[in-house]
C-alpha positions in Angstrom: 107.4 88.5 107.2 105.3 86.6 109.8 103.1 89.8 110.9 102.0 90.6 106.7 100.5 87.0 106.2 98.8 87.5 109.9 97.7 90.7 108.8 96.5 89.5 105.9 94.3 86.6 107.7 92.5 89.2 109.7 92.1 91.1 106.6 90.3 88.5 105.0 88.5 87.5 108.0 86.9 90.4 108.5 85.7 90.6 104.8 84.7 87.0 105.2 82.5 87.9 108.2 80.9 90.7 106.8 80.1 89.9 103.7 78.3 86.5 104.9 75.8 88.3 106.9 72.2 88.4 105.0 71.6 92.1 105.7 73.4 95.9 105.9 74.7 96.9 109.1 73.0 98.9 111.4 75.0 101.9 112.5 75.7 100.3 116.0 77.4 97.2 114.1 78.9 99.7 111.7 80.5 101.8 114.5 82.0 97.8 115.9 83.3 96.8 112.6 85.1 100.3 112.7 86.4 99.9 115.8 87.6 96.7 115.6 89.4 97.4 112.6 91.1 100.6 114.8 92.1 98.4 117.5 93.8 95.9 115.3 95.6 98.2 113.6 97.1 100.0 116.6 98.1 96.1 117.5 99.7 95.4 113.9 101.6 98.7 114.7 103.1 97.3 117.9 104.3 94.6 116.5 106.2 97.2 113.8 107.9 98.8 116.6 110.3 95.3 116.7 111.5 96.4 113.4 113.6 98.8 111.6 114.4 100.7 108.2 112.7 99.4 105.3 111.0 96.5 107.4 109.3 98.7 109.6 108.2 100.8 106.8 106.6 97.9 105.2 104.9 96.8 108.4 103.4 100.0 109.0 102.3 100.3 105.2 100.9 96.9 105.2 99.0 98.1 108.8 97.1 101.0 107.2 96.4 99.1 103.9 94.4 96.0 106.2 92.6 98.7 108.6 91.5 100.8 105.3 90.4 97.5 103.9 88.4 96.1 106.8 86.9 99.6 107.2 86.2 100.0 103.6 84.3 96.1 103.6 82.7 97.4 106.7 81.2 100.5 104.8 80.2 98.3 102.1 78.3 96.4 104.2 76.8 99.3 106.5 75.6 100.7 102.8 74.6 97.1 101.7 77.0 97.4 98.9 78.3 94.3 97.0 
């Protein structure tokens, strides 16, 4: 499953390179982080379309789960969360 472990890499990249900056996001950076998390999930679910039964499934699961994470670290750092 080449596209979960790439998934996963953006996943963690985009935690990586919000949580390293010193201060909360302003909205403008917020709105970014959102979209950028948007736009690589609608990649991620191109690549599904290759697939089939459960495998697709599974790609489209694993999709949501690293746009809901990079948008969830991206609220965390809008609110200046840990």
């Amino acid at each position: 499953m080449h596209v979960r472990s790439g998934s996963r890499f953006l996943s963690a990249f985009f935690a990586l390179a919000i949580a390293t900056s010193a201060a909360a996001l302003t909205p403008a950076e917020y709105g970014v982080a959102r979209q950028r998390a948007d736009a690589q999930y609608k990649l991620e679910r191109e690549k599904c379309k290759a697939l089939s039964g459960n495998a697709r499934d599974v790609c489209v699961k694993d999709a949501k789960a690293v746009r809901d994470s990079a948008q969830a670290d991206a609220y965390a750092a809008f609110k200046g969360t840990p």
